[in-house]
C-alpha positions in Angstrom: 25.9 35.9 -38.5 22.5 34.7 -37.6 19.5 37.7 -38.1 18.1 39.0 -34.8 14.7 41.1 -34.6 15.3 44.9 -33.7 12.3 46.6 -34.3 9.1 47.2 -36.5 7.9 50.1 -37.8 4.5 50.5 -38.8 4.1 51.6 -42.6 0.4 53.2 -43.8 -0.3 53.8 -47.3 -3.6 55.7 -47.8 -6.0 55.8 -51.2 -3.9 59.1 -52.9 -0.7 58.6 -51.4 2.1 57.0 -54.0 4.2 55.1 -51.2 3.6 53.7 -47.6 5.5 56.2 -45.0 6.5 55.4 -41.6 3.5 56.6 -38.8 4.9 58.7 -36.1 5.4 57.0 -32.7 5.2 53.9 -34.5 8.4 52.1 -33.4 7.7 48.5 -31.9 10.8 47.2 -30.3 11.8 43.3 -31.4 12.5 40.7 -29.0 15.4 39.4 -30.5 15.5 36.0 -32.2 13.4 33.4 -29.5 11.7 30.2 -30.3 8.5 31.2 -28.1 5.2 32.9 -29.9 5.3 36.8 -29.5 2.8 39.5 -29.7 3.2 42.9 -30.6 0.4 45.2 -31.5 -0.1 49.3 -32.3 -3.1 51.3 -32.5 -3.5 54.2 -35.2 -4.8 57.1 -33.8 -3.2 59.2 -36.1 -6.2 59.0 -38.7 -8.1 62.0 -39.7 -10.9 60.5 -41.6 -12.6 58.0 -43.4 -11.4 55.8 -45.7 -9.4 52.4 -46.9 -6.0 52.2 -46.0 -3.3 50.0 -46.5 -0.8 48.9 -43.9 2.3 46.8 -43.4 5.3 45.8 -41.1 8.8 47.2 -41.7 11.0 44.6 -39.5 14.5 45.3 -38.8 17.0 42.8 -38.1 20.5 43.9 -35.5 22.4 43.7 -39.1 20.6 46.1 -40.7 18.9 43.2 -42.7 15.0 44.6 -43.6 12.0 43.0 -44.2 8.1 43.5 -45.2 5.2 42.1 -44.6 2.7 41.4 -47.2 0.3 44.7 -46.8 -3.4 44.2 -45.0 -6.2 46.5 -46.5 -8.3 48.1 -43.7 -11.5 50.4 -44.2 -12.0 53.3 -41.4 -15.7 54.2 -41.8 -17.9 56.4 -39.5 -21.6 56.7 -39.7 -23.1 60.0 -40.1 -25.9 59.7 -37.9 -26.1 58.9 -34.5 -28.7 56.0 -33.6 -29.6 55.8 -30.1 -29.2 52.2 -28.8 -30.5 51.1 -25.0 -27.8 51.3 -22.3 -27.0 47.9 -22.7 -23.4 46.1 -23.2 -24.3 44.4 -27.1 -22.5 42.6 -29.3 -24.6 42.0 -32.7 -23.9 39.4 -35.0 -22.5 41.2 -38.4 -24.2 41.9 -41.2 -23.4 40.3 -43.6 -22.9 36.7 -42.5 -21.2 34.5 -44.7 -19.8 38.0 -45.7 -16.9 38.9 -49.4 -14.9 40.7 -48.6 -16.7 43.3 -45.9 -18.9 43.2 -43.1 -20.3 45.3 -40.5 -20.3 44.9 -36.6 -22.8 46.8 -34.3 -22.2 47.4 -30.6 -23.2 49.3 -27.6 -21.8 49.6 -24.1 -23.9 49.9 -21.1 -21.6 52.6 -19.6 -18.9 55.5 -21.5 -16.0 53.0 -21.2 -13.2 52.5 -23.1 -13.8 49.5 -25.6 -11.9 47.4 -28.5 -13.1 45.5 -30.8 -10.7 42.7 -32.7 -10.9 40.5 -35.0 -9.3 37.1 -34.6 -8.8 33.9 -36.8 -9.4 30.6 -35.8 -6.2 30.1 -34.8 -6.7 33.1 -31.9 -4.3 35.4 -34.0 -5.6 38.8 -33.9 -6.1 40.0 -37.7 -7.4 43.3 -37.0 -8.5 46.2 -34.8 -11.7 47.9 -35.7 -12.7 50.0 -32.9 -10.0 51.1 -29.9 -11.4 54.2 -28.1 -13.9 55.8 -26.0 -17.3 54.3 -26.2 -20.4 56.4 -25.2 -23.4 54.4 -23.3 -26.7 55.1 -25.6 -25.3 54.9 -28.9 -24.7 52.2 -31.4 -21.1 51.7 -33.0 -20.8 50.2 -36.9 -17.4 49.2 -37.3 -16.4 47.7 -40.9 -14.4 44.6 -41.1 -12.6 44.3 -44.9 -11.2 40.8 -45.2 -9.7 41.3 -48.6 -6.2 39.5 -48.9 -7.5 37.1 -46.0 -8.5 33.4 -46.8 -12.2 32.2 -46.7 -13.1 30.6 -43.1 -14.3 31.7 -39.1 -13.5 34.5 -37.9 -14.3 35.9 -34.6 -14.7 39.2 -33.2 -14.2 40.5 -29.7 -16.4 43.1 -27.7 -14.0 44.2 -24.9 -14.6 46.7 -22.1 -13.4 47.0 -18.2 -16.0 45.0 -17.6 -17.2 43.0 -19.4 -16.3 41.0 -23.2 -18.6 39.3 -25.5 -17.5 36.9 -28.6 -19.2 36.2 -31.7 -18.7 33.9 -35.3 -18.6 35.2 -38.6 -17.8 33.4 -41.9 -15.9 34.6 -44.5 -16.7 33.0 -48.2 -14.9 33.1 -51.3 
């Protein structure tokens, strides 16, 4: 019998904890077994505070086959003061570039919108979500990107609001 994709679940593994455990709500339903490229994506708000965390894919296959992806270390990090930036939509170039492993991306929106910010190979795959939230006009946003596990090469990273998106280049060297 030939595997077919049920669902994911997405696993999260913080600094202290011993094993990665299932987030809540975190169910991603499969699209069976197709020859055509899929996306699938999830958002953790479930986060309390700062830190590195690891995540990873459970998949589970209609015979109860299961599988894991390798895991993908991301650092959640928050400023503790608030800089007040012009009411301008801003992408900066990160800081810094050619970056091991980390680097830093600084935006500002023009308006309190709701903004993302992703990170994307050079294939367009999306690698990461830094930011994915509610974006206040007159203040500046640091989001950190951690690229450990990932190989050396261009990244991109996305600035999108309602209105409007902005792209940049960053380099990651090993």
């Amino acid at each position: 019998m030939k595997s077919t994709n049920y669902r994911f679940t997405v696993q999260r593994k913080g600094k202290s904890d011993a094993d990665f455990v299932n987030l809540k709500d975190a169910f991603v339903a499969g699209k069976g077994t197709t020859v055509e490229p899929q996306t699938y994506s999830y958002v953790d708000k479930s986060l309390a505070k700062a830190g590195k965390y690891s995540y990873r894919l459970k998949q589970q296959d209609l015979d109860k086959t299961v599988h894991y992806t390798q895991s993908l270390l991301v650092t959640i990090g928050v400023t503790g003061v608030m800089e007040t930036a012009p009411r301008v939509f801003q992408l900066h170039q990160n800081y810094p570039n050619p970056f091991n492993p980390s680097t830093q991306i600084k935006f500002s929106v023009e308006n309190t919108t709701l903004a993302t910010v992703k990170v994307y190979n050079i294939l367009g795959e999306e690698v990461a979500t830094l930011f994915d939230g509610s974006a206040e006009a007159g203040r500046y946003y640091v989001a950190t990107f951690d690229a450990t596990g990932l190989a050396s090469g261009v990244y991109f990273y996305r600035l999108t609001t309602k209105e409007k998106t902005d792209v940049r280049r960053m380099l990651l060297l090993r």
